[in-house]
Every structure is written in structure tokens, then in C-alpha cells.
C-alpha positions as CSV (number, residue, x, y, z in Angstrom):
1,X,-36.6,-13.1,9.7
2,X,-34.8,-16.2,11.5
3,X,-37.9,-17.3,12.8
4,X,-39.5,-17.4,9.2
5,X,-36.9,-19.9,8.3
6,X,-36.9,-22.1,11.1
7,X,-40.7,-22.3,10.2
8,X,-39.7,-23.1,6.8
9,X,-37.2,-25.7,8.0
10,X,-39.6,-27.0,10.8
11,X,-42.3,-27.5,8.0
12,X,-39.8,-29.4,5.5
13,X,-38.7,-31.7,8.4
14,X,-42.2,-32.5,9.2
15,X,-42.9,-33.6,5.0
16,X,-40.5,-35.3,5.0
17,X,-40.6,-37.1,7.9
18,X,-44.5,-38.0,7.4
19,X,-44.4,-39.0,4.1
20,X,-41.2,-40.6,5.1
21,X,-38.9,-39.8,2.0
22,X,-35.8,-41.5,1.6
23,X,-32.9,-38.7,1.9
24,X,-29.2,-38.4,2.0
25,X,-27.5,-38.0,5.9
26,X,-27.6,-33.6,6.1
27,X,-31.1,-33.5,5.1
28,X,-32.5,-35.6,7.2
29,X,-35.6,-34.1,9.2
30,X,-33.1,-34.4,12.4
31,X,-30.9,-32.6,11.5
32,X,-33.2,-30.1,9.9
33,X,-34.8,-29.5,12.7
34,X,-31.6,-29.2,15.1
35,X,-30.6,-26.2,12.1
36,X,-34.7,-24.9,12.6
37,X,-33.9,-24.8,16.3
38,X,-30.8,-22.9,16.1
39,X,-32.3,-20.5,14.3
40,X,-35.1,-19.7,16.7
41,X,-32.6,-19.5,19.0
42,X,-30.6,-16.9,17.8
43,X,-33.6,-14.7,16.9
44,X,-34.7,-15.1,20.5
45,X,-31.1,-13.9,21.3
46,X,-32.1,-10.8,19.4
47,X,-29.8,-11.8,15.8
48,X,-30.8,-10.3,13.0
49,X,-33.4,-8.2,14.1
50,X,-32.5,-5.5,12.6
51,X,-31.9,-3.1,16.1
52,X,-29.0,-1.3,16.8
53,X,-27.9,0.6,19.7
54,X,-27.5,4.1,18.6
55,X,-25.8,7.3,20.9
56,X,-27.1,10.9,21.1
57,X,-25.2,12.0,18.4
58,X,-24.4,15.2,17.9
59,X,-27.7,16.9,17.6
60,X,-29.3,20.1,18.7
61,X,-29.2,20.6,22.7
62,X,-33.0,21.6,23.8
């Protein structure tokens, strides 16, 4: 899911930066992709991805 919005953000940096939009300092398409990139970093880093590291439980011995 945090690679789906570092897309999103990668895609809004590009518009803006080709169509070259005048826009305050924070949404600048530096610094929107700097946020893009820490995303994709912490879904490579295995954030968010929904996994969790479960025991044996206490179920039925075989």
C-alpha cells in the first residue's frame, strides 16, 4: 500500500514539475518526491505490509 502512494506522489511531482506550476515551499515536487522515496523505502523495509510473525499457538499436537 506505501508503494501505491509513493506512485501517487511520484506522479504529482512529475505534473507539477512539467507543467511547472507555481507552488508554496512543502509542495514543491522536491520535496514530494524526497516524501515518495521514503515511502518506497519503508515498504521495501517490509512496513505496512500487512505480515505478522505469528507462534504455534496452542493447537492440537499431531
Amino acid at each position: 500500500m506505501l508503494a501505491f502512494a509513493a506512485a501517487v506522489l511520484f506522479v504529482i511531482a512529475f505534473i507539477i514539475h512539467v507543467t511547472e506550476t507555481s507552488t508554496e515551499a512543502i509542495f514543491s515536487p522536491t520535496s514530494l518526491m524526497l516524501v515518495g522515496l521514503a515511502l518506497l523505502a519503508l515498504h521495501s523495509g517490509g512496513v505496512g505490509s500487512g505480515w505478522a510473525a505469528r507462534g504455534r499457538g496452542r493447537g492440537r499436537r499431531r
